[in-house]
N, C-alpha and C positions, 0 to 999 in steps of 0.2 A: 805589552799591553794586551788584555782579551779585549775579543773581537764581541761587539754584545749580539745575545741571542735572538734572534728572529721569534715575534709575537707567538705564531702559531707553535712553534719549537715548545717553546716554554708552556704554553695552555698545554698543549700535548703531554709534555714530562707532567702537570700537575692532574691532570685529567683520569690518564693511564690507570692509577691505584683504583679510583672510586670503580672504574669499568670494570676493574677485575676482581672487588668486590662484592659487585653487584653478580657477577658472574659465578662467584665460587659459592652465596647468599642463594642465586636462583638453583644452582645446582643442589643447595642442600634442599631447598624448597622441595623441590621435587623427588626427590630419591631416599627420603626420609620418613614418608608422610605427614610433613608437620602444613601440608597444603589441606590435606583431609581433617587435620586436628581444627584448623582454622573453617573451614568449609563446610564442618558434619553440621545434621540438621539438629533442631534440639531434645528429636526421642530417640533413643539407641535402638528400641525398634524401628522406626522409620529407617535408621542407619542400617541397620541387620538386613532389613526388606531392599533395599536399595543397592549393597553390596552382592547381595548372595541368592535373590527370590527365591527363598525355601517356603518352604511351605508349612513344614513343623515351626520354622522360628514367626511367622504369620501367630500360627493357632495361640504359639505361647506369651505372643502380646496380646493378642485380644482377652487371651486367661486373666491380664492384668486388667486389662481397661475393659467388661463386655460391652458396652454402650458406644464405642468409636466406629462409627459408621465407614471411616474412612479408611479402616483398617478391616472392617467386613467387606468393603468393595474389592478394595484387594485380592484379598482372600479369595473372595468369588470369584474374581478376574485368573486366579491363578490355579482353582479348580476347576473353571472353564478349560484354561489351556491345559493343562494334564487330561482332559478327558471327562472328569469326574463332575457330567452334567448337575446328576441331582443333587449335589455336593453345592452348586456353585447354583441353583435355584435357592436352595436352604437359605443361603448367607447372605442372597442378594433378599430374600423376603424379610430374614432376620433384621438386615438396612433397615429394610422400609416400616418396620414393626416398632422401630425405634425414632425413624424421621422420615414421614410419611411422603414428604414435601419434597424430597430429592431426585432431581430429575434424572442426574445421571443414573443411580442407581434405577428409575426405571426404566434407560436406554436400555440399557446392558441386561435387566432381566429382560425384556421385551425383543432383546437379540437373542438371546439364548433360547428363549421360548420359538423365536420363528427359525431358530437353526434346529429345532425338533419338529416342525412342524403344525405347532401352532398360533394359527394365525389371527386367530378370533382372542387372543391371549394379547399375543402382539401388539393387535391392533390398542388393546384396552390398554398397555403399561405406555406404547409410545403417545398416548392424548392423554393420560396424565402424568408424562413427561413434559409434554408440550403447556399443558395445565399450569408447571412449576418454572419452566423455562421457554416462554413463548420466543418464537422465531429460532426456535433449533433448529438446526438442518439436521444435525444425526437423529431428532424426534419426528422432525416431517420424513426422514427417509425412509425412519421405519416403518410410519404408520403405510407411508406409499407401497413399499415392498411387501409390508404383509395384507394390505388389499389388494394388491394386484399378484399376490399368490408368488412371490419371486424367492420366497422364503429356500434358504437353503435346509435340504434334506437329509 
C-alpha cells in the first residue's frame, strides 16, 4: 500500500511549474524588450528623447509639431547643457511666444538668464513664473538669487 503524501509535498509538486513559468515569462520580460513595448510613452519622439537625449532627433520632432512647448522646453534644457546659451534662450522665448503662461518655461529662461548674468532679466522671468505658479520655490529662488546678486557667472 502507498504511503499518502504529506499536504505541503503535494502543493509544492503542484506549485513548482507556475514558479518556473513565472520565471522563464519574467526572464523574457526583460531581455527582450517587450517591457519597453508595454511601457513606451504614446509619441516615438518622447520615446527617441528619452532613450538617447539627441539633440538632432529634439529639432526633428518639433519639425513635426512647431507649437509643443514641451518639446521646446526640452530642447532648451538640452542646448543649455551642451553649452549653446543663445540656442537655449531662442527656444525657451519661442515657449513662451506660444504659451505665455508657463511657469516653468520662465524658471528655466530666468536661470539661464541669471547664469549670464543678468539679473534684472532674472528677476522679471522668475515673478512672472511666480505670476503662473504662486508658491514655487524654484520661482521664489530665483527671484531671491538674482536680487541678492548670487547669480552664477
Amino acid at each position: 500500500m502507498r504511503e499518502p503524501v504529506p499536504t505541503t509535498e503535494r502543493l509544492l509538486g503542484l506549485v513548482w511549474p507556475v514558479a518556473l513559468l513565472c520565471v522563464f515569462i519574467g526572464a523574457f520580460w526583460f531581455t527582450t524588450g517587450a517591457r519597453d513595448a508595454v511601457t513606451t510613452t504614446t509619441s516615438p519622439c518622447e520615446q527617441t528623447w528619452k532613450t538617447r537625449a539627441d539633440v538632432a532627433s529634439l529639432e526633428r520632432c518639433l519639425a513635426l509639431d512647431p507649437r509643443d512647448v514641451g518639446l521646446m522646453t526640452d530642447l532648451g534644457g538640452a542646448y543649455a547643457a551642451a553649452g549653446a546659451g543663445d540656442r537655449a534662450e531662442a527656444m525657451y522665448r519661442r515657449a513662451l511666444a506660444v504659451d505665455p503662461d508657463d511657469g516653468e518655461v520662465h524658471i528655466r529662461l530666468g536661470m539661464l538668464l541669471l547664469s549670464r548674468g543678468d539679473r534684472q532679466a532674472a528677476v522679471v522671468e522668475g515673478r512672472l513664473a511666480l505670476r503662473w505658479r504662486p508658491g514655487s520655490l524654484a520661482a521664489a529662488r530665483l527671484v531671491d538669487a538674482a536680487q541678492d546678486g548670487k547669480g552664477q557667472r
